[in-house]
Backbone as JSON Lines, residues from 0, in Angstrom:
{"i":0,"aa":"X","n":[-83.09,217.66,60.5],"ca":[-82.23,218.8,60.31],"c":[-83.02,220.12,60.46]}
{"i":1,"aa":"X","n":[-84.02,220.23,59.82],"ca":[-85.56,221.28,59.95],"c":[-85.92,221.72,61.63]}
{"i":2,"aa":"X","n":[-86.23,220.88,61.66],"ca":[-85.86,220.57,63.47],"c":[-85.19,221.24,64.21]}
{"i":3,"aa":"X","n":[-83.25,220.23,64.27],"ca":[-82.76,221.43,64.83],"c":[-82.19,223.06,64.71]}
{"i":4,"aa":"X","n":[-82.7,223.3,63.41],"ca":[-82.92,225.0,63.03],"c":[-83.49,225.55,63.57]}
{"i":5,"aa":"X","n":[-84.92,225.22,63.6],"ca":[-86.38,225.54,64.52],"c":[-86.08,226.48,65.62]}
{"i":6,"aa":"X","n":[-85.36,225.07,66.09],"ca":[-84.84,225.04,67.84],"c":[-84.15,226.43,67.46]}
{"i":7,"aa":"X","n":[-83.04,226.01,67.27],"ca":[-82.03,227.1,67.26],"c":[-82.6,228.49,67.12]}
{"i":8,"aa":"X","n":[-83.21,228.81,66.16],"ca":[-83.94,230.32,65.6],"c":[-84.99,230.13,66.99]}
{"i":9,"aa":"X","n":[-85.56,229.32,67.4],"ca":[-86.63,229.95,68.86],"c":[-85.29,230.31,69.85]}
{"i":10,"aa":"X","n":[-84.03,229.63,69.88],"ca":[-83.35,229.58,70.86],"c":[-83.1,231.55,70.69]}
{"i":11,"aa":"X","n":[-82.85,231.36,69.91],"ca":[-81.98,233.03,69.72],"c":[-83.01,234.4,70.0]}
{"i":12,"aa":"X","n":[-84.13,233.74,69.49],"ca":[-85.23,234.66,69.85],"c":[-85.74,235.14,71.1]}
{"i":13,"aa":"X","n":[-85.83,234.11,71.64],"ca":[-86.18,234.06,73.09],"c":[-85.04,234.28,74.18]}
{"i":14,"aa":"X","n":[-83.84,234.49,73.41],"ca":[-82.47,235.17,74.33],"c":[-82.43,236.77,73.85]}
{"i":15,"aa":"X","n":[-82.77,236.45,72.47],"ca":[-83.04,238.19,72.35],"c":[-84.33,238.76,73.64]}
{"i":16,"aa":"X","n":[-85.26,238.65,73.5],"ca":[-86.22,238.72,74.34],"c":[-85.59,239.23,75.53]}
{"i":17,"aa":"X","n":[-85.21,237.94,76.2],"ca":[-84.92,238.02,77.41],"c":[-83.9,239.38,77.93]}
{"i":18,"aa":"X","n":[-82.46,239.04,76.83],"ca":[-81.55,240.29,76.79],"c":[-82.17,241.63,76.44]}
{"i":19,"aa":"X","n":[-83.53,241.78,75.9],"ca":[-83.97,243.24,75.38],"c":[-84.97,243.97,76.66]}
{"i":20,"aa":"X","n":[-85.5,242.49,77.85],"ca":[-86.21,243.18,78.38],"c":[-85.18,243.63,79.98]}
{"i":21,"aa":"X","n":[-84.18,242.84,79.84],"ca":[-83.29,243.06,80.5],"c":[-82.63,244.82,81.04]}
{"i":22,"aa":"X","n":[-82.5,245.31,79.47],"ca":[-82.24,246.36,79.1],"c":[-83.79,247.54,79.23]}
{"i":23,"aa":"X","n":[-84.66,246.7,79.1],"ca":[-85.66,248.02,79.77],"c":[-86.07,247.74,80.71]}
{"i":24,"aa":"X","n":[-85.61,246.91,81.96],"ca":[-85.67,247.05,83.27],"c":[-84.6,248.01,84.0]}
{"i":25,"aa":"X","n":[-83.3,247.72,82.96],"ca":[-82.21,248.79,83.68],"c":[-81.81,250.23,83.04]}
{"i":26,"aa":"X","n":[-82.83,250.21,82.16],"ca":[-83.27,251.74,81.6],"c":[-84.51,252.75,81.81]}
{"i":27,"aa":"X","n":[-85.06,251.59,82.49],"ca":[-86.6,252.22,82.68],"c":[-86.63,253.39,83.87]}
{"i":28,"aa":"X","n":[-87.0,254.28,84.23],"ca":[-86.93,255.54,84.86],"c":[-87.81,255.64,85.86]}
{"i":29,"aa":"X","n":[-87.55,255.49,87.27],"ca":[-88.54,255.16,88.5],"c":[-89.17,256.92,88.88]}
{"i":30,"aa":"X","n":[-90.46,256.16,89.34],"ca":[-90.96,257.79,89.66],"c":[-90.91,257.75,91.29]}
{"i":31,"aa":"X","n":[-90.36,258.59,91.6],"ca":[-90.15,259.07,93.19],"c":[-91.5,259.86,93.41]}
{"i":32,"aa":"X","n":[-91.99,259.76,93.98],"ca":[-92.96,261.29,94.23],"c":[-92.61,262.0,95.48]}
{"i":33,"aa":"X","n":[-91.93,261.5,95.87],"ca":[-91.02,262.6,97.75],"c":[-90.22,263.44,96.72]}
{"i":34,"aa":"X","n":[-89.29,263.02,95.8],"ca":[-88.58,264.11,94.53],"c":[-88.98,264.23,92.98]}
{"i":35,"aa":"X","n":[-90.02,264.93,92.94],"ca":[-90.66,265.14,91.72],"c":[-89.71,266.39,91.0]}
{"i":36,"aa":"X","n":[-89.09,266.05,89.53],"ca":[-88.41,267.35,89.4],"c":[-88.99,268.77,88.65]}
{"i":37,"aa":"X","n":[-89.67,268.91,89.22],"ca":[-90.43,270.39,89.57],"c":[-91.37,270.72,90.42]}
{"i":38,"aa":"X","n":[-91.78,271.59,91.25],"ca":[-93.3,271.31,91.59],"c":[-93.05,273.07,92.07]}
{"i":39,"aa":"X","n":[-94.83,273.0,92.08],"ca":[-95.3,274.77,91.99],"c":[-96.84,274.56,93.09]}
{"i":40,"aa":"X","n":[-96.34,275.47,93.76],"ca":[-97.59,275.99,94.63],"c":[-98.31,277.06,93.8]}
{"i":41,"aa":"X","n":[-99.43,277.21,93.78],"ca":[-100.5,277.91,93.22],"c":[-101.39,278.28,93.42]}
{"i":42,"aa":"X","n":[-102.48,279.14,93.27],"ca":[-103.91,279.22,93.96],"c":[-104.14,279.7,92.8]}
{"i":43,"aa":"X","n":[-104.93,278.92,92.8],"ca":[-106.74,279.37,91.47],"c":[-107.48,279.93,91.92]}
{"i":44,"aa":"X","n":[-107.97,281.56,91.08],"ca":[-109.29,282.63,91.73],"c":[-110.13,282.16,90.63]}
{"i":45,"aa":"X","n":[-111.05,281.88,91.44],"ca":[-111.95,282.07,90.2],"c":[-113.53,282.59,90.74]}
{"i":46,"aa":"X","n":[-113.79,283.89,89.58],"ca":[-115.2,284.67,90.4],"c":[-116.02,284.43,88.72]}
{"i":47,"aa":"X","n":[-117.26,283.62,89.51],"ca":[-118.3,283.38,88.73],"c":[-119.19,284.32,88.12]}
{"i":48,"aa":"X","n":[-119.46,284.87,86.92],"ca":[-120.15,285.94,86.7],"c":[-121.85,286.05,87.2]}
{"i":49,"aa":"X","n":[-121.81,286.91,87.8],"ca":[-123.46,286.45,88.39],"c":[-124.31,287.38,87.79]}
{"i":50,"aa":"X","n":[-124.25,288.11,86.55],"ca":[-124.86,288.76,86.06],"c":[-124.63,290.16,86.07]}
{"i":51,"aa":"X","n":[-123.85,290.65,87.08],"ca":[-123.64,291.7,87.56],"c":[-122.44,292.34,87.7]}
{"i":52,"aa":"X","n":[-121.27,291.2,87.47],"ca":[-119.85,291.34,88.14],"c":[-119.09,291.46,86.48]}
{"i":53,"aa":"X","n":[-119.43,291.76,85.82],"ca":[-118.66,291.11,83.94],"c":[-117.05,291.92,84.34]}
{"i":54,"aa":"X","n":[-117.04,293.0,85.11],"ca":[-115.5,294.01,85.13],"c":[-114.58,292.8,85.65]}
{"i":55,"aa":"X","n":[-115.09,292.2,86.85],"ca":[-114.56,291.22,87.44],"c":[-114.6,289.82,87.28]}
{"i":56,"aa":"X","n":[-115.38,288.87,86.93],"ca":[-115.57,287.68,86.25],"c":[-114.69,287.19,85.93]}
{"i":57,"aa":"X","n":[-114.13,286.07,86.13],"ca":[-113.27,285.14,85.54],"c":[-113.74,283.78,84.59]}
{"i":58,"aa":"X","n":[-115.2,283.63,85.07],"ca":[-115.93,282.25,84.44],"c":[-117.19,282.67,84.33]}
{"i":59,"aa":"X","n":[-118.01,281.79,83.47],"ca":[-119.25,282.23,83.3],"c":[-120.04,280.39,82.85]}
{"i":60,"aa":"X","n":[-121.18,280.59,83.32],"ca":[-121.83,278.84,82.85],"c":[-122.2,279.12,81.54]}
{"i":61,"aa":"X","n":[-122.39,278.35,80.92],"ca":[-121.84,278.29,79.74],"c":[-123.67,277.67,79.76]}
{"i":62,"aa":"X","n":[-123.61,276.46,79.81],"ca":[-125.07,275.25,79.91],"c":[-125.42,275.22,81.1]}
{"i":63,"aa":"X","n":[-126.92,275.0,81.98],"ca":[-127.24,275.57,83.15],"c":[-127.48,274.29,83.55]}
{"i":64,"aa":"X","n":[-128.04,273.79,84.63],"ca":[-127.97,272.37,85.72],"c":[-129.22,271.26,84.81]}
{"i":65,"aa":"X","n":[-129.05,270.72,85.02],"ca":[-130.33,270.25,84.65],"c":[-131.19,269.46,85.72]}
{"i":66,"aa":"X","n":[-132.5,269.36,85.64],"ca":[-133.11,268.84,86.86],"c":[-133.29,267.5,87.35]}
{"i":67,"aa":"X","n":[-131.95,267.01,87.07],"ca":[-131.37,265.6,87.33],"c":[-130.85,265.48,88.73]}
{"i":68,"aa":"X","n":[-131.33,266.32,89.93],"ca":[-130.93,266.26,90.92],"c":[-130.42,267.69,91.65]}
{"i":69,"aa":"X","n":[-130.37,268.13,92.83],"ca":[-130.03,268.98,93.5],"c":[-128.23,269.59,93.7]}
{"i":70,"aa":"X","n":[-127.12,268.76,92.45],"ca":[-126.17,268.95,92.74],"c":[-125.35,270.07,91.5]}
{"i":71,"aa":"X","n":[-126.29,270.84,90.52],"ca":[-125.72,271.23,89.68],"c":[-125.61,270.38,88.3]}
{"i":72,"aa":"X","n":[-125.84,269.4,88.4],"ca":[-125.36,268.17,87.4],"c":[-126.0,269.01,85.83]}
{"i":73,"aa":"X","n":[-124.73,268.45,85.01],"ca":[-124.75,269.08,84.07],"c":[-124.33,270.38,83.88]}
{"i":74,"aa":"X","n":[-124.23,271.28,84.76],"ca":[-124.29,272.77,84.37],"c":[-122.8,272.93,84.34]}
{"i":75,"aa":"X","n":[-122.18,273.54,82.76],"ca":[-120.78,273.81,82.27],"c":[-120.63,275.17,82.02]}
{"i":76,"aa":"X","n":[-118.56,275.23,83.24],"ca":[-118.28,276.74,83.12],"c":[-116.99,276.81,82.35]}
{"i":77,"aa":"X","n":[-116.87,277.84,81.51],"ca":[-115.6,278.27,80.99],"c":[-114.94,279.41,81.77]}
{"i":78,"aa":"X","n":[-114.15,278.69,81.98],"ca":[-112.96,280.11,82.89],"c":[-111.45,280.19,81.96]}
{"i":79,"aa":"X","n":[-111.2,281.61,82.74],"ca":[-109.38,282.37,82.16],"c":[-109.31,283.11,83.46]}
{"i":80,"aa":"X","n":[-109.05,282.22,84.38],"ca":[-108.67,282.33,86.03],"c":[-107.37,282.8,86.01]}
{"i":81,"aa":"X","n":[-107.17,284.11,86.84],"ca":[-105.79,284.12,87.51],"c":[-104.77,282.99,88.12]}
{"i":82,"aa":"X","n":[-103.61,282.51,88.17],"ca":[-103.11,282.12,89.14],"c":[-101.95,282.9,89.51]}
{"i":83,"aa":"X","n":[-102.01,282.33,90.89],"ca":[-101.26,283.65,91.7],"c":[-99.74,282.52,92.59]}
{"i":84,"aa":"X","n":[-98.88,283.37,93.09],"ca":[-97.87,282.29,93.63],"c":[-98.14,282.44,95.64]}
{"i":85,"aa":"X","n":[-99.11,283.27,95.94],"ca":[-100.13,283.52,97.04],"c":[-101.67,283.59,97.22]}
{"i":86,"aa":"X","n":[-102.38,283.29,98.28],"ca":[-103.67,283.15,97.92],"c":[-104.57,284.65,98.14]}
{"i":87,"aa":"X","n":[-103.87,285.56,97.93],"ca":[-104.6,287.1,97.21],"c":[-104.88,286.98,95.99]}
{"i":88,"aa":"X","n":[-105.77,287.64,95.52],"ca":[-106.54,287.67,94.01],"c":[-105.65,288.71,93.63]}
{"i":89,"aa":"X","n":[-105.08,289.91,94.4],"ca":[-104.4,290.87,93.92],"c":[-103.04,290.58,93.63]}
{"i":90,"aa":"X","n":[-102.5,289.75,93.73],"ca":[-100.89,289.52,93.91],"c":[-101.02,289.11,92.31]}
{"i":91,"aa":"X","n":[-99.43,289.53,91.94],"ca":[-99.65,289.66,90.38],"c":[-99.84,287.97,89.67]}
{"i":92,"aa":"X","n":[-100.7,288.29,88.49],"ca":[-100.3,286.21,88.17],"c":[-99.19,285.87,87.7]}
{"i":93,"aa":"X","n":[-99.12,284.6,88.26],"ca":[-97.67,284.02,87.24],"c":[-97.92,282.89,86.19]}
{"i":94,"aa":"X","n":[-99.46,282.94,85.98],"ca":[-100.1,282.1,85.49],"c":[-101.52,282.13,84.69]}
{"i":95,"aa":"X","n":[-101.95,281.59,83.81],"ca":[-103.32,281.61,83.58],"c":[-103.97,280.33,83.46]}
{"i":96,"aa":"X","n":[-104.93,280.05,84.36],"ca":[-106.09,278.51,83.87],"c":[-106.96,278.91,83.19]}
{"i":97,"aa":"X","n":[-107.09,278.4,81.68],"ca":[-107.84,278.22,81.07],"c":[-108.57,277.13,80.77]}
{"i":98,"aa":"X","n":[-109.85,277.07,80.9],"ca":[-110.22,275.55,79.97],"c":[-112.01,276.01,80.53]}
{"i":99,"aa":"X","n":[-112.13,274.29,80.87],"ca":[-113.47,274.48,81.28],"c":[-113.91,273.02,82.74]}
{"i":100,"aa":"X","n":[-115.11,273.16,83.07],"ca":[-115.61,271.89,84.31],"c":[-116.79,272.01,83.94]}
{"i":101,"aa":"X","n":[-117.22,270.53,84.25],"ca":[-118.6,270.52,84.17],"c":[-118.82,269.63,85.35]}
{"i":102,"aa":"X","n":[-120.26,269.94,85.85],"ca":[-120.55,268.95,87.4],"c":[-121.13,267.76,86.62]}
{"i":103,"aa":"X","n":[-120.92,266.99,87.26],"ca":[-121.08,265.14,86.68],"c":[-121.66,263.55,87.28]}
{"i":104,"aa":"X","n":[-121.84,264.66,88.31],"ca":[-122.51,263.57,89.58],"c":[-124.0,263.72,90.19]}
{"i":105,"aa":"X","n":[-124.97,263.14,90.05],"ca":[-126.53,263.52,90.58],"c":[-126.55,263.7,92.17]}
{"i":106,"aa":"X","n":[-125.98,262.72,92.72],"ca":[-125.84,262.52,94.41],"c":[-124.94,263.65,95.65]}
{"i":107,"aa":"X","n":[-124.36,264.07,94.44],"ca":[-122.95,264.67,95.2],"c":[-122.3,265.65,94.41]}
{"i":108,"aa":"X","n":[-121.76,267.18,94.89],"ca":[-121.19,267.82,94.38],"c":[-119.75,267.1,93.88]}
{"i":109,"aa":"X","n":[-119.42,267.24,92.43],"ca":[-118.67,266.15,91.86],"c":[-118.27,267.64,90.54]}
{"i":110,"aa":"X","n":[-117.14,267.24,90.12],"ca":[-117.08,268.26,88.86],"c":[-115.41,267.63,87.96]}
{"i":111,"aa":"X","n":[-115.87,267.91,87.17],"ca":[-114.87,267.14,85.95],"c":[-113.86,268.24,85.17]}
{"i":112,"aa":"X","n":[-112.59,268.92,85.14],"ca":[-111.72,269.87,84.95],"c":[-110.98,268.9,84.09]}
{"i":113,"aa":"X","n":[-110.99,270.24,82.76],"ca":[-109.85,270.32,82.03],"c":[-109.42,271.7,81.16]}
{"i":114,"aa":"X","n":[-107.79,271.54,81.96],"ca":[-107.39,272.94,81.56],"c":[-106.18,272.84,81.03]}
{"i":115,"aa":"X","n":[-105.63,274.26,80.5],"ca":[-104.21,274.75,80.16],"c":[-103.58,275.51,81.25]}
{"i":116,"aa":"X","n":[-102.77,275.37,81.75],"ca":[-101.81,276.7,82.47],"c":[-100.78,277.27,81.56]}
{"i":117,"aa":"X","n":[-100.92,278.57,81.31],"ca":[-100.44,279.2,80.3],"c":[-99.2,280.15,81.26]}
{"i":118,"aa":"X","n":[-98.27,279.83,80.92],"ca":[-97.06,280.54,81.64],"c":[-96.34,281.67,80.17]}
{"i":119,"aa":"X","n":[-96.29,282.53,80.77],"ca":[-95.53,283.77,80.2],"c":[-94.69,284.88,80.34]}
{"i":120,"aa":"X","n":[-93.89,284.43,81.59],"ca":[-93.09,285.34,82.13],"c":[-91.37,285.24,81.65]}
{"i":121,"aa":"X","n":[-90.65,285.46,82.38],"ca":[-89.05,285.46,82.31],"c":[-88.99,284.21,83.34]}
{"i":122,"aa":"X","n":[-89.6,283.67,84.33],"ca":[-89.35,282.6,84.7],"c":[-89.67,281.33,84.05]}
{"i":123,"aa":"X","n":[-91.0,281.34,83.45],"ca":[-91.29,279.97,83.19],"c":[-92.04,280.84,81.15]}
{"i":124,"aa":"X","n":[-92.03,279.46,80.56],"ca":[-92.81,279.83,79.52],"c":[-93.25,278.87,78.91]}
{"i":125,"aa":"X","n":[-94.87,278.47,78.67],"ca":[-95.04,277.09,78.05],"c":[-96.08,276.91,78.5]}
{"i":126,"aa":"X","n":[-96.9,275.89,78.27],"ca":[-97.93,275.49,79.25],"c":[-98.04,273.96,80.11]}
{"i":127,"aa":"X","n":[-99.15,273.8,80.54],"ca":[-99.3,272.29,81.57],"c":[-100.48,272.03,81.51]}
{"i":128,"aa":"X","n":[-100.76,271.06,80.44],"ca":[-102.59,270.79,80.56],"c":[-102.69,269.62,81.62]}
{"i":129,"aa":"X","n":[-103.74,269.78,82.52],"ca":[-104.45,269.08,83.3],"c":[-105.54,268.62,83.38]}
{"i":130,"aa":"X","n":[-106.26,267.59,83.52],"ca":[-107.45,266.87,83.48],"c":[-107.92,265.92,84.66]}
{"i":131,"aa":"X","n":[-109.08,265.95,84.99],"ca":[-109.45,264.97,85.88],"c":[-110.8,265.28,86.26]}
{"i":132,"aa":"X","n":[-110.99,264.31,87.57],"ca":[-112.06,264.74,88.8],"c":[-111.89,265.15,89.88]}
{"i":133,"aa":"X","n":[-112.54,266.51,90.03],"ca":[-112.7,266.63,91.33],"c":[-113.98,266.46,92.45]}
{"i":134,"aa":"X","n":[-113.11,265.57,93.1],"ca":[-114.19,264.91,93.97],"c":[-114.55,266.15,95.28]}
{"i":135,"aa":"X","n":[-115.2,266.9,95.0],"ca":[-115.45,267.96,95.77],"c":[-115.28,267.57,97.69]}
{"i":136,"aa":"X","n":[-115.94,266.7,97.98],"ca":[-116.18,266.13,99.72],"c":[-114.83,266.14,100.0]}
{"i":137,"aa":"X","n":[-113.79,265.83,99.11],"ca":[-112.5,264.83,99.54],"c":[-111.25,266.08,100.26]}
{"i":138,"aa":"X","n":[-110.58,266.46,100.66],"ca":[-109.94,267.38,101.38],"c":[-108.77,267.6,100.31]}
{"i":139,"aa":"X","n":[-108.48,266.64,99.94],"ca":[-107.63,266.56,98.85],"c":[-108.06,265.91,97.78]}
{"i":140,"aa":"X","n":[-107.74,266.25,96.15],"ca":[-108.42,265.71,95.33],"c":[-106.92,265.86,93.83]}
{"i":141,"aa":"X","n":[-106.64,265.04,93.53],"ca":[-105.66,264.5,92.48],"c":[-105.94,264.84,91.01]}
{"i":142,"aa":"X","n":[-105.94,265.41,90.35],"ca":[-105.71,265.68,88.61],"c":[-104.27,265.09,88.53]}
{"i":143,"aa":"X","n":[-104.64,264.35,87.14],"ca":[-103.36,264.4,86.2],"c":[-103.22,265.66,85.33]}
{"i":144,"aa":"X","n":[-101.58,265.49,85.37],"ca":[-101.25,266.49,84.34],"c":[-100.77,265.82,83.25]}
{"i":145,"aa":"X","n":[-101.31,265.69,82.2],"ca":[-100.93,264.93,80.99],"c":[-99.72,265.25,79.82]}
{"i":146,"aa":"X","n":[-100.06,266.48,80.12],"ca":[-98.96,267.04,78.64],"c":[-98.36,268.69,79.12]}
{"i":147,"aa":"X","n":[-97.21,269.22,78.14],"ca":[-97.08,270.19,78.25],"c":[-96.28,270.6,77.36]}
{"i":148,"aa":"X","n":[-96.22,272.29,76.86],"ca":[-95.24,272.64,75.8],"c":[-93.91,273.4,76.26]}
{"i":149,"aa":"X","n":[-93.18,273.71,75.48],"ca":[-91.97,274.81,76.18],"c":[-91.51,274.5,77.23]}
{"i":150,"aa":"X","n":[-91.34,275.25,78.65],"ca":[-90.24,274.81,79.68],"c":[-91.16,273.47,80.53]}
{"i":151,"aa":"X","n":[-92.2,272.77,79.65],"ca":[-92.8,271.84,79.99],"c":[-92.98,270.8,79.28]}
{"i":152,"aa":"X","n":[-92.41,270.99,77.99],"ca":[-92.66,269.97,76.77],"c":[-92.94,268.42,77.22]}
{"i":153,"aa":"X","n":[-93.9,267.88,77.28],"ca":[-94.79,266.65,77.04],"c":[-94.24,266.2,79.06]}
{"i":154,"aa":"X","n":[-94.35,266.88,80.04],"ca":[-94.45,266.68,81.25],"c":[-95.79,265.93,81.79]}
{"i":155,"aa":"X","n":[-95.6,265.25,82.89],"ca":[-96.65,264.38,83.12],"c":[-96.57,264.25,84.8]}
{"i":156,"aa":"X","n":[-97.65,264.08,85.89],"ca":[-97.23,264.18,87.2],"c":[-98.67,264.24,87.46]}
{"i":157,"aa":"X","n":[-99.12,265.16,88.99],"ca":[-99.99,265.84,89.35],"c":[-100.29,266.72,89.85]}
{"i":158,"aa":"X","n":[-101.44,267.11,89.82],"ca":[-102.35,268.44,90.44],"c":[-102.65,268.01,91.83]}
{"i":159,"aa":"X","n":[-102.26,268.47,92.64],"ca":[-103.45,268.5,93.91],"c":[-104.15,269.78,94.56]}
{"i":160,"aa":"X","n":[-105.39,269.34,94.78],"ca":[-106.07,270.57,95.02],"c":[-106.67,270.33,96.4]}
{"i":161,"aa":"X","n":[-105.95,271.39,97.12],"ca":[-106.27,271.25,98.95],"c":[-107.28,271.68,99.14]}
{"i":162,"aa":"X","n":[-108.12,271.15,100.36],"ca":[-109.46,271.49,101.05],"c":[-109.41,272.73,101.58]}
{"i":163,"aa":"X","n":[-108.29,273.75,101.22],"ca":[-108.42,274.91,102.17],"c":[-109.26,276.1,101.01]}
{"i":164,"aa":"X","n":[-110.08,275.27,100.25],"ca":[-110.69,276.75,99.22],"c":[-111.94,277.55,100.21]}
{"i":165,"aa":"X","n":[-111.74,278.5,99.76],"ca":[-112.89,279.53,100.08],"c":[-114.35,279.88,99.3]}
{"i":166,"aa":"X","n":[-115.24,279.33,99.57],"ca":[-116.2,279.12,99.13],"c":[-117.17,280.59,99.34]}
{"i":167,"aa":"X","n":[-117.76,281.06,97.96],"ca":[-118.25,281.95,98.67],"c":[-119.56,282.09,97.85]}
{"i":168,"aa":"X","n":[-120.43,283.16,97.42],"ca":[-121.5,282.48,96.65],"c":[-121.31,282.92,95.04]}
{"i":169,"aa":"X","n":[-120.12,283.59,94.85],"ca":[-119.81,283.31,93.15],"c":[-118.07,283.46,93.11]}
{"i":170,"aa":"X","n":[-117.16,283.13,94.32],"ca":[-115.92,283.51,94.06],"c":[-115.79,282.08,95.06]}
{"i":171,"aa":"X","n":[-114.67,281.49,94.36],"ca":[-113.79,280.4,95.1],"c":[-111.9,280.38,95.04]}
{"i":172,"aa":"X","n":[-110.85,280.2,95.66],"ca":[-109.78,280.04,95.61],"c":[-109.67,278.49,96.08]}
{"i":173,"aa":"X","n":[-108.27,278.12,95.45],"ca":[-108.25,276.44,95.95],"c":[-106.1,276.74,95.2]}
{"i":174,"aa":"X","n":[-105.89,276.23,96.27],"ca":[-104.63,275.72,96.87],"c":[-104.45,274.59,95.64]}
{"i":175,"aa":"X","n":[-103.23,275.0,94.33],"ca":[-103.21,273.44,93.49],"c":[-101.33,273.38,93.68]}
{"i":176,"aa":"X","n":[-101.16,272.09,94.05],"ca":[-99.46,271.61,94.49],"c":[-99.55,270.81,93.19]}
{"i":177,"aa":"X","n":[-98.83,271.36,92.02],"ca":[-98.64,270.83,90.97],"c":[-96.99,269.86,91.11]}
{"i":178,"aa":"X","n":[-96.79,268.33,91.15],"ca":[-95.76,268.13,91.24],"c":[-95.14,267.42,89.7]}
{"i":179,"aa":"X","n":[-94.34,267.75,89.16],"ca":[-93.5,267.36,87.81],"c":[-93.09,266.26,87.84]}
{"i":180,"aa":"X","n":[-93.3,264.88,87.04],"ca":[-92.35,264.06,87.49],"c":[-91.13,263.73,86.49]}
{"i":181,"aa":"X","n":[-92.04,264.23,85.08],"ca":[-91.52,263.19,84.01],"c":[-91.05,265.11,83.29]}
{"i":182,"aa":"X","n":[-89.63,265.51,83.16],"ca":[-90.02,266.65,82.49],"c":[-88.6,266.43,81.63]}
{"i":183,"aa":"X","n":[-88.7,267.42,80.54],"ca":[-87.74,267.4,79.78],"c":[-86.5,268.27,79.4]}
């Protein structure tokens, strides 16, 4: 009699199961990335302080390279970079990157970003923290965006950052196609 109870109570369990995962296969929420629901073109300025520039500066190294190789490795910058919705430094921001990178690779220019985008206008308001690697060589290079507050509350997607930056010897711009997937 013990027995066929057993049965019975696994029977029901294992139909619950089945019926519950049922329900988060036909609830579960597919990510498109051809229709991400938001996405923002951007350009990041960012001018390195070289001792000389502080009126203008956006970042400054913080810890200097260490002699672990010819690629910077180790040496960490804090920036409060413009972003702009064109790639002029003068065009007004619609944005601010804050955070910091540090280079992370002995062999290869390599650098590790994590920031806030701080939005404060009449269009957008809130922020979009982002994190990752950027694999400097790569033409294109992928951050996640992990979290966000206000017209971004807990959003999740990515950063891409195009090979079209301008390299110069203390000022760089870089092209970031932020796409939204998950927003609220």
């Amino acid at each position: 009699m013990a027995l066929i109870v057993n049965k019975k109570i696994v029977f029901m369990l294992y139909s619950l199961l089945i019926l519950h995962s049922f329900f988060v296969i036909a609830h579960s929420k597919k990510l498109d990335e051809n229709k991400p629901c938001k996405r923002f073109v951007l350009y990041y300025h960012n001018i390195l302080f070289n001792g000389t520039n502080a009126a203008n500066a956006t970042s400054a190294t913080v810890a200097n390279h260490t002699q672990l190789g010819n690629f910077n490795h180790g040496a960490l910058v804090v920036f409060d970079d413009p972003m702009t919705k064109d790639n002029h430094l003068l065009s007004p921001p619609v944005a601010r990157a804050q955070g910091f990178y540090f280079y992370d690779m002995k062999t290869a220019f390599n650098a590790w970003f994590s920031y806030t985008l701080i939005f404060n206008s009449s269009e957008h308001k809130g922020t979009i923290n982002i994190m990752g690697a950027d694999m400097m060589n790569e033409e294109t290079r992928d951050l996640s965006v992990v979290g966000g507050t206000g017209d971004f509350f807990m959003t999740r997607g990515i950063a891409t950052f195009r090979g079209d930056s301008v390299q110069g010897s203390y000022y760089f711009r870089l092209q970031m196609d932020i796409k939204l997937y998950e927003c609220y």
